[in-house]
Every structure is written in C-alpha cells, then in structure tokens.
N, C-alpha and C positions, 0 to 999 in steps of 0.2 A: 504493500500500500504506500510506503513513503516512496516509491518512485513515482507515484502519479500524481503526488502535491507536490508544489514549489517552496521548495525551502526558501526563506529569505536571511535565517542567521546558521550558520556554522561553526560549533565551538568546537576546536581541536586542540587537545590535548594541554587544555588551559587548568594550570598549578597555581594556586595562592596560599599563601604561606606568611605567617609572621616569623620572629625569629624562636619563639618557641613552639610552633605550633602547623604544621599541614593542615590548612580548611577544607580545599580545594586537590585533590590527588591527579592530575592527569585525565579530567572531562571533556568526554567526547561527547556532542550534543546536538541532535538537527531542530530548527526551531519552524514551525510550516505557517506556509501564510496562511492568511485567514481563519484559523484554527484559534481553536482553544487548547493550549499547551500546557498541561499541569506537572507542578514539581512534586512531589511528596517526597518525607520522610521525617526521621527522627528528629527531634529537638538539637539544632550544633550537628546538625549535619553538610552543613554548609547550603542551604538554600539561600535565603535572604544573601548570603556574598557573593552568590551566582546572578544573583538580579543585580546587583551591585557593579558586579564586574561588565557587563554588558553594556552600560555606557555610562563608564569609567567615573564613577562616582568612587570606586577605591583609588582613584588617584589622587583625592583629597585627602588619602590617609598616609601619610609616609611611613606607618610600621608593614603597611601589606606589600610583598613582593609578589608581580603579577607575571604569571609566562606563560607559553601558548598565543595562539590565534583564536581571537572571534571573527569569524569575514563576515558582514554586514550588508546585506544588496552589492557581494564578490568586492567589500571595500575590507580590509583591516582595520575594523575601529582605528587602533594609534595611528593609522593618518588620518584621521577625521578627526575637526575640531570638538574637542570636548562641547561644548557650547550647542552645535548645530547637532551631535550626536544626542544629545540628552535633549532636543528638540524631539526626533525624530524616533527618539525610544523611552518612553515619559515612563515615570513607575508612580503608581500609587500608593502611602504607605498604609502598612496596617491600623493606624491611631489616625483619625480625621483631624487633621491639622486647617481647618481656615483662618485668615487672615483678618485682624479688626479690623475690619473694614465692610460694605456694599458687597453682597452678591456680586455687583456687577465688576466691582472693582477687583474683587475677590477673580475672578476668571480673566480679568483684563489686566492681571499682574502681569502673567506670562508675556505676551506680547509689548507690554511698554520696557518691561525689563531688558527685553531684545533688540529697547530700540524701534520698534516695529511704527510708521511713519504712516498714521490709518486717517483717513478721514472719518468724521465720527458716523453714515452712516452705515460704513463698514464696518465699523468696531460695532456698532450695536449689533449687525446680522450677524457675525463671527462669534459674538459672545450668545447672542438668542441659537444659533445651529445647534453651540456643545450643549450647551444648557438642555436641549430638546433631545440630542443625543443622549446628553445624561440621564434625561429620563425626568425631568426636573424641572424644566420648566411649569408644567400647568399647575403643580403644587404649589408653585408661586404665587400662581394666578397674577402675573406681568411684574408683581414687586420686587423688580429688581436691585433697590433702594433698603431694601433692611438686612438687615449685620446677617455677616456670614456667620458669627459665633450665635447667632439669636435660632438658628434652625436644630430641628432632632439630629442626633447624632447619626441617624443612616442618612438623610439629608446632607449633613456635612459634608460624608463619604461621597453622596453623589457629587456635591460640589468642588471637590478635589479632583472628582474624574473629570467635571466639566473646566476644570483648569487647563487638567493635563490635553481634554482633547479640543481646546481652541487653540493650539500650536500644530493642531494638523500631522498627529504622530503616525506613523508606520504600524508601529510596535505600541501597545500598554502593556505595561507591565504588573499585576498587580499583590502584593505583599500581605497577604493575611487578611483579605478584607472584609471577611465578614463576622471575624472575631470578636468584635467589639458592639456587633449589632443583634436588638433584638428578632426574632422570627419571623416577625411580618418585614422587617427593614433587610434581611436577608435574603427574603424571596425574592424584592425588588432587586439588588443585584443579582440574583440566579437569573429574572428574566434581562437586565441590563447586559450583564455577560452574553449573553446566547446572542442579543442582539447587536452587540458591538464587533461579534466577529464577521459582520456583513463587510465591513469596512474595514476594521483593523485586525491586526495580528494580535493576539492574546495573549501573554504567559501569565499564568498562576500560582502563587504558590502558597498551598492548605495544609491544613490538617484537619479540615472537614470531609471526611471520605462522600460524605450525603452529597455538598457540593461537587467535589469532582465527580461523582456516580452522574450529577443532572447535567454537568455541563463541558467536561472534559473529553476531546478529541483524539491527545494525547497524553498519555501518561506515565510519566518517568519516578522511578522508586530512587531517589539518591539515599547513600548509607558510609558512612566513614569517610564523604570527599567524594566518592565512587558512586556512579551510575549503575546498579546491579540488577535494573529490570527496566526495558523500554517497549512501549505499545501504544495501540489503539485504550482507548475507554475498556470497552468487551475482553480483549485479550488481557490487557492488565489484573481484572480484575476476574478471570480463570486461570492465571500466571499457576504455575506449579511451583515455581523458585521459592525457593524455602524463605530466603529475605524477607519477599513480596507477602506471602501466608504469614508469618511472623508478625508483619508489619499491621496488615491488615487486621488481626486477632486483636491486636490491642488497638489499633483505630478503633473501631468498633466496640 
C-alpha cells in the first residue's frame, strides 16, 4: 500500500541524542500525504522529539545532537530556512496555548510575525478560511473580537489549529491533542482530524488508542528510539509483534 501514496517526508536514519542520553536511535520513517499518520508508544519514547525534529525546532536547543536526513517535498530540511520550514510544517501542542489577545489577532499572529504585507480584506478572508477550517468559526457566531483566553479549553485547541492553519501548512503536526479535552471537545477534533486530511498532511501523536482506532491511516509503534511496528490502521492493530500486543494491552 505505501507505494501507491505519495510520501511527502522521508526520515532516514535520523539519531538524536543528548550527551547523556539516545532519544532518537536511527529512525526510518515515511510520512504520506494526505493521511492521517499516527505515532504511538510509550511514555520517553521519543515521540514529541520526533515532531520536534521535523522542522527543526531542536535547533533551539543546543544540548540535542541531531543526525540523519528528513527530505521534505525531496528538500533536506537543513537547507530550508528554519522560518519558512516551520511555516510549512506547523505542530500543534498538547496544552492550548492562546494569546491575550482577539481571536482574531490570536490567528493573525502568524502572519504579521512573518512580516506578511496583507491588505486588511485579505487578512480578514485568510483568518475567517482557518477559522472555518478549524471548525470554529460559527461557534463564534462572527465575534471575532473576544479574548482568545475567554473560550473553552477545546475551543482554545481549535484556535491554535486555526493559527497554525492561516500560514497555509503542508504538514500539521499535532502533539497530544486531545489530552487535555473533555469528551464532547474531543469528538470535535476526531471529526476536525478526518477532515483536515482533505487538504493537509497529518501527523499524530496519542496515547488514545480510541482516537487512533477512529482516525488513523497510519500507524507506527515507536519503542526505545526505534520504530518496531509500521502499518495501515487495520494491520496495526492485528500486528502479531509482540511490542505492538504488549503495547496495546496496556493502552487499553
């Protein structure tokens, strides 16, 4: 099956390492467009620095030593400007971070930060698009004038996604996201996921098995650094690999 999707990221044999410690052991990774890509595994098994390293947000840490190749639409991230990469491969984090500030200004960060040189009623259809991508707009009902910190905390979340997707990414990446949210704000991103892979490339990375079962395309078992089970949804989760049944047993 993965020859008949188009991969857009290829991690080869990418090591991260502090001076005490292997995160990252030699991952080999395909990442497919328009998919929903999920990461699973253990607690400190190196996920979160796998989203990390994809566009070079470990470069703001001087204790990580980074090696290997990610090729990005057949580019090696390091020669892509950190700046335009992290345009282009947005992550979402697991804690809803918005900004005191406007909704509107709250989604219209990204772009003045950039510099981005908009006439305003281009900034308004560019922030009203993600917004409606997000999923988030009609909840609003147009006010886009009250504090980003004044919304529900799944809310929030969605307006972090609405950040990330008015920079027009490639790639979302998203980091634990529905950890923090209650049941009904969770299912809202179950259906936001499914539907954001119309348009963008997805990567996940859970420890909600529920979620990956509803919404994951692919699914990769990371364990000590290492990649020790990769598939489809279905095959993952009939996997015989003892890892994967281990793993699974305690998800669940």
């Amino acid at each position: 099956m993965e020859e008949k999707v188009e991969k857009i990221i290829e991690i080869k044999e990418l090591k991260v390492e502090t001076k005490n410690k292997v995160i990252l052991d030699g991952v080999d990774l395909n990442i497919f467009k328009n998919s929903v890509n999920t990461i699973v595994g253990p607690s400190g098994s190196g996920k979160s620095t796998l989203l990390r390293s994809l566009n070079r947000l470990l470069d703001m840490d001087p204790s990580m030593d980074v090696s290997g190749d990610v090729i990005f639409e057949k580019r090696n991230i390091v020669d892509i400007d950190p700046v335009e990469l992290r345009r282009e491969v947005g992550l979402v984090f697991q804690k809803p971070n918005p900004f005191p500030m406007s909704v509107y200004d709250n989604v219209a960060f990204g772009l003045r930060i950039q510099g981005k040189k908009l006439k305003k009623d281009e900034m308004d259809k560019m922030i009203n698009q993600a917004l409606e991508d997000a999923d988030l707009i009609e909840e609003l009902g147009g006010n886009l004038k009250q504090g980003g910190t004044s919304l529900s905390g799944g809310q929030q979340q969605r307006l972090c996604i609405a950040r990330a997707l008015v920079l027009r990414p490639k790639v979302l990446m998203f980091d634990e996201p529905t950890s923090a949210l209650d049941p009904i704000a969770k299912g809202k991103i179950v259906d936001l996921i499914r539907a954001l892979k119309q348009k963008y490339t997805v990567i996940l990375v859970t420890h909600d098995m529920n979620l990956t079962r509803k919404v994951s395309d692919y699914t990769n078992l990371i364990y000590e650094g290492k990649f020790v089970a990769k598939g489809t949804g279905s095959e993952f989760f009939e996997s015989e690999i003892e890892e994967v049944r281990d793993f699974l047993a305690e998800a669940d």
